[in-house]
C-alpha positions as CSV (number, residue, x, y, z in Angstrom):
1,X,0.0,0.0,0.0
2,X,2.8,2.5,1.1
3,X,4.8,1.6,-1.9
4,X,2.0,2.0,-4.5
5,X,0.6,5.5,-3.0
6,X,4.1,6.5,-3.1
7,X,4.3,5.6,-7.0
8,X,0.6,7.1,-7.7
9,X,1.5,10.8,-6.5
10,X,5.0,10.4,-8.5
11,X,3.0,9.5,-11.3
12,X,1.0,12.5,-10.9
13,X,4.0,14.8,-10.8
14,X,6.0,13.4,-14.0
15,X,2.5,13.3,-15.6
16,X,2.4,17.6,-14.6
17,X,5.8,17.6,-15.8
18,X,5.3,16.0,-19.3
19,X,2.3,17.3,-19.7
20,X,1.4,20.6,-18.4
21,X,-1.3,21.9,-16.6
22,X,-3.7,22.5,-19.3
23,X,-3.2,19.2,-21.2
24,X,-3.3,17.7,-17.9
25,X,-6.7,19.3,-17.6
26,X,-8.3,18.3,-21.0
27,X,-7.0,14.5,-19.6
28,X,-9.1,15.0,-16.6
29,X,-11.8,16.4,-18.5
30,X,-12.0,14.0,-21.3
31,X,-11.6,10.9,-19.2
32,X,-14.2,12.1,-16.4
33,X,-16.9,12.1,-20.1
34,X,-16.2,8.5,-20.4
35,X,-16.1,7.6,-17.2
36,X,-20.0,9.2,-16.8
37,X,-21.5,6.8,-19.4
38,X,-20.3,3.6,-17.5
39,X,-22.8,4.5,-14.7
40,X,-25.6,2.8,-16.8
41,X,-23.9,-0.5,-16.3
42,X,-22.1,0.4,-12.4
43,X,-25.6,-1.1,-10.8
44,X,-25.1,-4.6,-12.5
45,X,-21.4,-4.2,-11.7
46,X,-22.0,-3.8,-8.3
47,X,-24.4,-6.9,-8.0
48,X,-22.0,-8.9,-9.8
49,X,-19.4,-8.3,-6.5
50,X,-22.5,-8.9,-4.3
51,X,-23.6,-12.0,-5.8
52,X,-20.3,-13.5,-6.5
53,X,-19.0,-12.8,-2.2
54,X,-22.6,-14.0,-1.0
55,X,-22.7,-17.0,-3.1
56,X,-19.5,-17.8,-1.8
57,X,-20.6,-17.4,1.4
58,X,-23.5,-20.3,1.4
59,X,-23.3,-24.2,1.4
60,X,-24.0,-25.0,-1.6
61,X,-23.6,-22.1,-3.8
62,X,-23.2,-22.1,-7.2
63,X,-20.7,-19.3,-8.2
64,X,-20.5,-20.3,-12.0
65,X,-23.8,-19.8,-12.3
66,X,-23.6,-16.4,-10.9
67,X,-20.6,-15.9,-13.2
68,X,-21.2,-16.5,-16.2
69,X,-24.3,-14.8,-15.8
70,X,-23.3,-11.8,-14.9
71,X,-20.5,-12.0,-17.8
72,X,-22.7,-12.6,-20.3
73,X,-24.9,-9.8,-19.2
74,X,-22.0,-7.4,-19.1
75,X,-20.5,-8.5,-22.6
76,X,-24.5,-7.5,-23.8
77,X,-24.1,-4.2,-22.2
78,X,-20.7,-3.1,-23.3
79,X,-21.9,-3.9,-26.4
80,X,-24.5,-1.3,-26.3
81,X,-22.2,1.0,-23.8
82,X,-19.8,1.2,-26.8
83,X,-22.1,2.9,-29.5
84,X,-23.6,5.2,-26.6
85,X,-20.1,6.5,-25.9
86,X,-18.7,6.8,-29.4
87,X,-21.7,8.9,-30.0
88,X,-22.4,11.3,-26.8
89,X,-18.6,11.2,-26.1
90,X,-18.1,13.1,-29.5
91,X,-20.6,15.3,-29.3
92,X,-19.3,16.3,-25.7
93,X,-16.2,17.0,-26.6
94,X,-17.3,18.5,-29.6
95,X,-20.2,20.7,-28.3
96,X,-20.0,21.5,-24.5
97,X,-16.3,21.2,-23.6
98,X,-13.9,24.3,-23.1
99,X,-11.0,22.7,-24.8
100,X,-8.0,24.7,-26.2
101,X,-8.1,24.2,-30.2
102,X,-4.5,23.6,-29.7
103,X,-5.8,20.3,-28.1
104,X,-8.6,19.0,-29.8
105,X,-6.9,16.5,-32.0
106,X,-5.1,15.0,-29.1
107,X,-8.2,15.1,-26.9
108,X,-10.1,13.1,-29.8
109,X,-7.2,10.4,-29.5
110,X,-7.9,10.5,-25.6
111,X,-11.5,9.8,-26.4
112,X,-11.0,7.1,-28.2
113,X,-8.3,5.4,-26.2
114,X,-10.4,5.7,-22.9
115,X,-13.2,4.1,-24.6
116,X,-11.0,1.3,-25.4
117,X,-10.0,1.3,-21.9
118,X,-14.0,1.7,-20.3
119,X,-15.1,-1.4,-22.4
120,X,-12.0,-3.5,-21.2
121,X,-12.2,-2.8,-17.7
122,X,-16.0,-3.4,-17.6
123,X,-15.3,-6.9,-18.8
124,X,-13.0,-7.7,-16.4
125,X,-14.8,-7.0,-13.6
126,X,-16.2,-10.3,-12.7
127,X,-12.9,-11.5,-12.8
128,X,-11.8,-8.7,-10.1
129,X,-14.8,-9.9,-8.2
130,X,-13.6,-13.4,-8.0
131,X,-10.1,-12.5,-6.5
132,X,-11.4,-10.2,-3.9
133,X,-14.2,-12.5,-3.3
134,X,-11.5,-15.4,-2.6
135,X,-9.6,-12.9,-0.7
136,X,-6.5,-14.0,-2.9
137,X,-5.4,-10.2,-1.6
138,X,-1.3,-11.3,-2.9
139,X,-2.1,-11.8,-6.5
140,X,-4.3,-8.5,-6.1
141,X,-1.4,-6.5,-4.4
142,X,1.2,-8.4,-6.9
143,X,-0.9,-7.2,-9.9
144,X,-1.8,-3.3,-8.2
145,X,2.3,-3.1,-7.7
146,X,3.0,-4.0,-11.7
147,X,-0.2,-1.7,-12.4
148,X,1.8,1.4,-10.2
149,X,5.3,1.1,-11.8
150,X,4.4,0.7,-15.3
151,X,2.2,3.8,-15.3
152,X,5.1,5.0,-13.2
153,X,7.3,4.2,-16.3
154,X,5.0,5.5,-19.0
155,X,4.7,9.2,-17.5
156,X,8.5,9.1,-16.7
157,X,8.8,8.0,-20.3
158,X,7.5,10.8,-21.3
159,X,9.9,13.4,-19.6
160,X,13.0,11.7,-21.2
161,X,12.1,12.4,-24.5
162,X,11.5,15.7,-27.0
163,X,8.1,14.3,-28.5
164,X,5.1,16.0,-29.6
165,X,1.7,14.8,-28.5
166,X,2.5,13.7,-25.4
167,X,-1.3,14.0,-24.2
168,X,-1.8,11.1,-27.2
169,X,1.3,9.2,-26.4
170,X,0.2,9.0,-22.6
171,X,-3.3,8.1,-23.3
172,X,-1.4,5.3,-25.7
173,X,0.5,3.8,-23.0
174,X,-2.2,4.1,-20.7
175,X,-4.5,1.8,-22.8
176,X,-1.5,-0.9,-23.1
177,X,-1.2,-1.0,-19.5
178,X,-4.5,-2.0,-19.3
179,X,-4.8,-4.2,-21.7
180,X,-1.9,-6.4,-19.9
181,X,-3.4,-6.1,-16.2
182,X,-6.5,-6.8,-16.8
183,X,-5.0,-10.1,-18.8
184,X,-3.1,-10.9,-16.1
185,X,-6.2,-10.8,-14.0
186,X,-8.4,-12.8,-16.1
187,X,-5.6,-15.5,-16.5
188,X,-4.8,-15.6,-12.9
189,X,-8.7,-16.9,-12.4
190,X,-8.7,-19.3,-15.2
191,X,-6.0,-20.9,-14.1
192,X,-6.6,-20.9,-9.9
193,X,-11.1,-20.7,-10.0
194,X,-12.9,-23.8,-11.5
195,X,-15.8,-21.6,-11.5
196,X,-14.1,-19.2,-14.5
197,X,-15.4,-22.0,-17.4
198,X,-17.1,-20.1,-19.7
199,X,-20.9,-21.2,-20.8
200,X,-22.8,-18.5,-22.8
201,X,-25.7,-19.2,-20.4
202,X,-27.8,-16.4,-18.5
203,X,-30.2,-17.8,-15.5
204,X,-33.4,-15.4,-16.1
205,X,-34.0,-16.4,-12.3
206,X,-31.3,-15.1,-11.2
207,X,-31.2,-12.2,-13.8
208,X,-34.9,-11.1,-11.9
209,X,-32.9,-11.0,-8.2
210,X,-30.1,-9.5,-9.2
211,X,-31.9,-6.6,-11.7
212,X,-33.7,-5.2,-8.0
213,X,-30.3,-5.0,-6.5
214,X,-29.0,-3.3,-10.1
215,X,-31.7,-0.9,-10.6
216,X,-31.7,0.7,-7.1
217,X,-27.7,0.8,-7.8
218,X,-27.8,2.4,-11.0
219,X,-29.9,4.9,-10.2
220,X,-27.8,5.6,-7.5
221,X,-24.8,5.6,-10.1
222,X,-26.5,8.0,-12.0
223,X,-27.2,10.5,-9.6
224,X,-22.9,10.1,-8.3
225,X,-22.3,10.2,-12.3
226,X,-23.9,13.6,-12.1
227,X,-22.4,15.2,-8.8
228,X,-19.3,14.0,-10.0
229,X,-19.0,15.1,-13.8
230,X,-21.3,18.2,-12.9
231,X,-18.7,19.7,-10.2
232,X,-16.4,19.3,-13.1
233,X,-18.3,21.1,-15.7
234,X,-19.3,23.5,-13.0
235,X,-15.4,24.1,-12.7
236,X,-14.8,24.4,-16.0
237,X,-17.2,27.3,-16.8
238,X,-17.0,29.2,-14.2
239,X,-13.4,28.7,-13.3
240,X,-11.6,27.3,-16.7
241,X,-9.3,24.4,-17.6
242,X,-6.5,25.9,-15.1
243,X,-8.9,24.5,-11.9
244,X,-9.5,21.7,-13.8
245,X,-6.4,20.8,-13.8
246,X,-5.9,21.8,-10.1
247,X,-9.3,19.6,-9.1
248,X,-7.4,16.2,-11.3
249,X,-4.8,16.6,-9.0
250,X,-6.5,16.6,-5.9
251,X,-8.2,13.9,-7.0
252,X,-5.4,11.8,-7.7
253,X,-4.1,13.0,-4.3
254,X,-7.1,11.5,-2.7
255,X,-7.4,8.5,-4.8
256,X,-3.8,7.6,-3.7
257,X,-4.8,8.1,0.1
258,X,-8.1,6.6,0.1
259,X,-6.2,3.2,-1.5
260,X,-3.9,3.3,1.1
261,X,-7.6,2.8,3.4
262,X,-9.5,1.0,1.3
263,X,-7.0,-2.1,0.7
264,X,-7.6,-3.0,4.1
265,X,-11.4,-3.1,2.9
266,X,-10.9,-5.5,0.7
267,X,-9.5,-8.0,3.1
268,X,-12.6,-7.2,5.6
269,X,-15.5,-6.6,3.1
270,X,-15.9,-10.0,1.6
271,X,-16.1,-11.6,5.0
272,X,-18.4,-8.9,6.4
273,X,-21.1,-10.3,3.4
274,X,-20.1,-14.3,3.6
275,X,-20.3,-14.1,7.7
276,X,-23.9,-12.0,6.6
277,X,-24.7,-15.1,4.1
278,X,-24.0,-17.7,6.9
279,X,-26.1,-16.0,9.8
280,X,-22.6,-15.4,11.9
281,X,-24.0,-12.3,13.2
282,X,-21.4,-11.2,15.8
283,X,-18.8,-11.7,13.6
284,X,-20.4,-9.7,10.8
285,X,-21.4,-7.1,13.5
286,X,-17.7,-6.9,15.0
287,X,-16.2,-6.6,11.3
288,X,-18.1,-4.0,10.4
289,X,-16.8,-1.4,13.6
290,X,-13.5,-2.8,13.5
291,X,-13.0,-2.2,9.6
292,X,-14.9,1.3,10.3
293,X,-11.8,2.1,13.0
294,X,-9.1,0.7,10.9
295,X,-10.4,1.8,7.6
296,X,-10.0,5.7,9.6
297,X,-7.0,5.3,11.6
298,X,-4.7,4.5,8.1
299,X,-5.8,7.6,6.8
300,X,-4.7,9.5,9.9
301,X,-1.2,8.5,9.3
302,X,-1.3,10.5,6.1
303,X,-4.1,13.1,7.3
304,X,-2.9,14.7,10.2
305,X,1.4,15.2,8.8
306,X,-0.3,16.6,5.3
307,X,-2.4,19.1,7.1
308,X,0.7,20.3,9.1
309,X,3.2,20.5,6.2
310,X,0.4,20.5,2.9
311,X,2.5,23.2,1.2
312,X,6.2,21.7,1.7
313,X,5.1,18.2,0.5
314,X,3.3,19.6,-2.3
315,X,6.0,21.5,-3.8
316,X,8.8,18.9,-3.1
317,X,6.1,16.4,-4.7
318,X,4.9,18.7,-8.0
319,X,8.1,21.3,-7.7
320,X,5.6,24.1,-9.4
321,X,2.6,24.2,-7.2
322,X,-0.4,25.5,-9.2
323,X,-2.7,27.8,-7.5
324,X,-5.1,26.5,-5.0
325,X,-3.6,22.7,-5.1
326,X,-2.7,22.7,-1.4
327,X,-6.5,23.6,-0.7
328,X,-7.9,21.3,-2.8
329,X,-5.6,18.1,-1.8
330,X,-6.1,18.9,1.6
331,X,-10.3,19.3,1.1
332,X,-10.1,15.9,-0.5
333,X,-7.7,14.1,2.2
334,X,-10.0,15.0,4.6
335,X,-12.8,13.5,2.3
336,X,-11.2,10.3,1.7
337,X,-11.4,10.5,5.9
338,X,-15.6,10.0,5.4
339,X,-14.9,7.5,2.5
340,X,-12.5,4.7,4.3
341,X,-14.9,5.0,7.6
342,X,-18.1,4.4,5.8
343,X,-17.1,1.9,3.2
344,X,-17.4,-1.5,6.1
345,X,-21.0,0.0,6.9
346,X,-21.8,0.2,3.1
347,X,-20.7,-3.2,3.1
348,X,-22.3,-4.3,5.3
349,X,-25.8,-2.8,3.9
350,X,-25.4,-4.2,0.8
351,X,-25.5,-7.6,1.8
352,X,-28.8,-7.4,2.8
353,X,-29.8,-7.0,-0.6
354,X,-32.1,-4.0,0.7
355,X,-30.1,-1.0,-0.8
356,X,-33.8,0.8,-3.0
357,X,-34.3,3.3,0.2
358,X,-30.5,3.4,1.0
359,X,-29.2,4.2,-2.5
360,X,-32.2,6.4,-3.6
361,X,-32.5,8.8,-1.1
362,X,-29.2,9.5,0.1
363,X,-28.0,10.6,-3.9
364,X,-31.3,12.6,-4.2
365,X,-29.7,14.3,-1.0
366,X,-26.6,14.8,-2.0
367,X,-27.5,16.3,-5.1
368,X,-27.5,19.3,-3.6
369,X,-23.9,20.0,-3.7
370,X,-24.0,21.0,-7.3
371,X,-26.2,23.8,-7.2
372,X,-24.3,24.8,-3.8
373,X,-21.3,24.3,-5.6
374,X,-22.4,26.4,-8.8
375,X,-23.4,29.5,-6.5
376,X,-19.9,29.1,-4.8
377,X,-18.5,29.6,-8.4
378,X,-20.3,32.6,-9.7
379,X,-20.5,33.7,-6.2
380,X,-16.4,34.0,-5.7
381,X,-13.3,33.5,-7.7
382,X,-12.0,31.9,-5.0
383,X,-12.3,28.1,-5.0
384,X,-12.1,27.7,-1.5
385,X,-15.9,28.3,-1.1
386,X,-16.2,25.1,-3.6
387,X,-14.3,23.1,-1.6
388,X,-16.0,24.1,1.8
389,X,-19.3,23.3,0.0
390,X,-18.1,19.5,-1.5
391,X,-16.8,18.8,1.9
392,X,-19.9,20.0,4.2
393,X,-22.7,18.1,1.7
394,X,-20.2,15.1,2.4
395,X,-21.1,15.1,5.9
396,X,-24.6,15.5,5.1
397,X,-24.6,12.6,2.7
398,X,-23.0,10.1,4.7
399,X,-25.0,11.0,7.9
400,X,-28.4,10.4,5.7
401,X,-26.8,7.2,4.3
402,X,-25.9,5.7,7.7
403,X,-30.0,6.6,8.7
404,X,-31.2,4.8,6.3
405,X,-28.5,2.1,6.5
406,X,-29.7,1.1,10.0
407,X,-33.0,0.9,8.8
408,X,-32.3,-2.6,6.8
409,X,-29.5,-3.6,8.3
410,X,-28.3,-5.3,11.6
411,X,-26.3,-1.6,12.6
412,X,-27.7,0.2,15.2
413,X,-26.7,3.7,15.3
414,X,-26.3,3.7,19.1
415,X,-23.9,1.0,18.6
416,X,-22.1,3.0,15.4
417,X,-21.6,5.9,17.7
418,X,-20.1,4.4,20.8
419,X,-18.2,1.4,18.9
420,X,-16.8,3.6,16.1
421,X,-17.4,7.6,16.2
422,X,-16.4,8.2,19.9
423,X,-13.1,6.0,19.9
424,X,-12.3,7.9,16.5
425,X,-13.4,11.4,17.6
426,X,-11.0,10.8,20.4
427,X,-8.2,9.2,18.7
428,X,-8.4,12.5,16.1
429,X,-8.3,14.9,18.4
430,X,-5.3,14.1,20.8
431,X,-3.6,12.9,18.2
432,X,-4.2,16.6,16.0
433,X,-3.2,18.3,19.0
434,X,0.0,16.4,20.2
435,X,1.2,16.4,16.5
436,X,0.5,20.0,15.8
437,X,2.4,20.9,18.8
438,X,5.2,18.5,17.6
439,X,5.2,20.4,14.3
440,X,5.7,24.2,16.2
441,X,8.7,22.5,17.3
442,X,10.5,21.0,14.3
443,X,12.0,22.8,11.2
444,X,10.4,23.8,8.1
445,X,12.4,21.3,5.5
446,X,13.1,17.5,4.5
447,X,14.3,16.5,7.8
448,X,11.5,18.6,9.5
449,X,9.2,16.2,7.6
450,X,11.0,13.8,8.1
451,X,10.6,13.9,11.7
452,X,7.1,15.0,11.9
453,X,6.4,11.9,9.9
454,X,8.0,9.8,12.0
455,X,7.5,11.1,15.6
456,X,3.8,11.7,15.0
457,X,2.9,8.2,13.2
458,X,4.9,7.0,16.9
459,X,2.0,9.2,18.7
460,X,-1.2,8.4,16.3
461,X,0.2,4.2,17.1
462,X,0.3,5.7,20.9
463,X,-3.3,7.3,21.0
464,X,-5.1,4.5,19.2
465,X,-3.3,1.3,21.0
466,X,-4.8,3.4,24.7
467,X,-7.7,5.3,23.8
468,X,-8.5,4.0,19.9
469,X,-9.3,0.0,20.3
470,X,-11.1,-2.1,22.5
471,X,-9.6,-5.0,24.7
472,X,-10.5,-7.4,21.9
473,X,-8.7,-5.7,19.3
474,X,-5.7,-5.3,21.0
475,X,-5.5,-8.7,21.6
476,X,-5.6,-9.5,17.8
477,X,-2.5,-6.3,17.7
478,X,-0.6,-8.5,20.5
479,X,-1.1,-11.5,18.9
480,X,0.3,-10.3,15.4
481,X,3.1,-8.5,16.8
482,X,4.2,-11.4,18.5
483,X,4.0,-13.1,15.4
484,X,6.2,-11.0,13.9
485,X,8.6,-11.2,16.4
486,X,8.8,-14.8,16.4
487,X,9.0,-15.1,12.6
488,X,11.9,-12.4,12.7
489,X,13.7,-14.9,15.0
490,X,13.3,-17.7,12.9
491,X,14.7,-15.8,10.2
């Protein structure tokens, strides 16, 4: 995880360096129009996962049958997805972007490429589902780490040479890349999952479950599809491609960090929805906080040195620092906060199979940010206000989602609150305050960070081993320390 969010925000610099800011904003731009077609198919994507962990998780399930049903279904879709995005995705780009004309023959290429890219990931994803469903979480960090470094490579790649069209040459070797992970992925189940064996069947049964759980989920997608390309078209009108560019890289930023939280989800969430599947309740229950707390508690090791020393690591990261970065990484770090806590709970929801009340109304919520967002941008030049806003209808979303969570599943909120907020709230806050006061003390440079990042991870370890986990907990900590020790003696 470290060494893979390391090599994401190096990618992001040599990808600012080769590129610039405004080509690296028509990327951002161009991908984000693909990227908002897919939600039509995200709902049967998502039941795929469900279905594939769940099935796993009963006596007798028949995970081929869930398979190649939902690969066949997808292969349908793509089919479909393909024409709809050759089509709109022109006339997008075309009609209702603000590209540079300087651009617009390497933002076409772009276009294309990241189609190329859409389709092959989509068609992959049952395949994804299987590993993480196995919890075969090597092969998936083996893969993630050849992913990193040769995208690492590519944007490098790029620097060393005096070419032209480097916007098409990196969209070039970004479509490569993917068209040799996701290989690797779909031959790493063929050879290790019986249940891969292809039949160009589709179970109409199972087709009627699963297009319930779909349906609430795409609708849901659509609604994030919109907050999520609209705060980017917002940006671009009101604040041009420069902020756009800005926005990308606070995204990748959080993207980075929110990995570095969300790969210890995968190891918990397939078991939170088997030990669902079984009827191990307790288990499934003590998952959930646990995963909540550990899922938050990564992302302080990154949250609380950023905060203190945003501006020095963003300059020794990008060397040229566009306007408002800092603000915006910072924003989204703490977002990514929200993100890695919830994700176990959103689990944990959608193995019920009751997610109509918990998708809908929560999205139809937080649709509200982009109106917000668009007064904060005609309002003020200042992105700041934009940020604010993102962040605060965050809070609101996530509050809405975990009141209708509790509704369906076996989360109480009583329970949420003094198993998971109040042990976090408290870790957070001494843990803020001891490192800030740690910060006052130490230089502004390298070894300054250094130090900071050092000395405070030893205080946030301190604050959560008293204060953050509960006697049960540290028992599992104990036991795989002294794991470690004795395998380090063996050695």
């Amino acid at each position: 995880m470290m060494f893979t969010m390391f090599l994401n925000l190096l990618t992001t610099r040599f990808v600012l360096s080769a590129l610039g800011v405004e080509d690296m904003g028509v990327y951002g731009v161009v991908g984000s129009v693909v990227s908002m077609f897919t939600v039509f198919v995200s709902g049967l994507l998502s039941a795929a996962q469900r279905y594939i962990t769940f099935e796993l998780g009963k006596t007798n399930g028949n995970v081929n049958n869930v398979f190649n049903t939902s690969t066949n279904l997808i292969l349908l879709l793509s089919i479909v997805l393909f024409a709809v995005m050759e089509i709109g995705g022109i006339w997008m780009l075309e009609c209702n972007l603000n590209i540079p004309e300087n651009s617009m023959e390497a933002a076409r290429w772009v276009l294309q490429f990241s189609i190329f890219v859409c389709i092959l990931n989509l068609n992959s994803t049952t395949y994804n589902a299987l590993i993480i469903a196995h919890e075969r979480m090597s092969a998936w960090a083996v893969i993630s780490i050849i992913q990193v470094v040769l995208s690492c490579l590519s944007a490098y790649s790029l620097t060393l040479f005096a070419i032209g069209y480097r916007l098409f040459w990196y969209a070039l070797l970004g479509f490569i890349i993917q068209v040799i992970i996701q290989l690797m992925y779909i031959g790493y189940c063929k050879y290790h999952f019986p249940e891969t064996k292809h039949k160009y069947v589709i179970d109409r049964v199972l087709v009627h479950d699963m297009a319930k759980y779909a349906g609430a989920s795409t609708f849901s997608g659509v609604l994030q599809m919109i907050i999520s390309q609209g705060i980017i078209l917002i940006i671009n009108w009101t604040y041009g491609i420069a902020v756009n560019a800005v926005y990308n890289i606070g995204m990748q930023v959080k993207n980075s960090v929110l990995s570095f939280g969300l790969n210890i989800q995968k190891s918990i969430s397939p078991q939170i929805t088997k030990t669902y599947a079984s009827g191990e309740i307790d288990t499934h229950l003590r998952l959930v906080y646990s995963g909540s707390k550990m899922g938050v508690y990564m992302i302080l090791f990154i949250l609380i040195p950023f905060c203190l020393r945003s501006h020095y690591i963003m300059v020794l990261w990008l060397g040229t620092v566009p306007n408002y970065t800092s603000l915006f990484a910072v924003g989204f770090v703490f977002q990514s906060l929200l993100y890695a806590g919830f994700e176990p709970f959103r689990t944990a929801v959608l193995a019920t199979g009751d997610v109509a009340r918990f998708f809908i109304y929560s999205e139809l919520i937080h649709t509200l940010v982009l109106p917000l967002s668009y007064l904060a941008g005609i309002g003020s030049q200042n992105p700041t206000y934009l940020v604010l806003v993102i962040i605060f209808m965050e809070f609101v979303y996530c509050a809405v989602m975990v009141w209708f969570g509790t509704r369906v599943s076996m989360i109480k909120i009583r329970d949420l609150a003094k198993y998971v907020v109040l042990p976090v709230m408290l870790v957070f806050t001494l843990s803020s305050m001891l490192c800030y006061a740690l910060s006052s003390l130490l230089p502004q440079n390298f070894l300054g960070l250094v130090a900071q990042l050092l000395f405070g991870s030893m205080i946030i370890l301190s604050v959560i081993l008293l204060v953050g986990i509960n006697d049960f907990e540290k028992k599992l900590v104990y036991a795989t320390l002294n794991k470690v020790r004795d395998w380090s003696r063996i050695r």
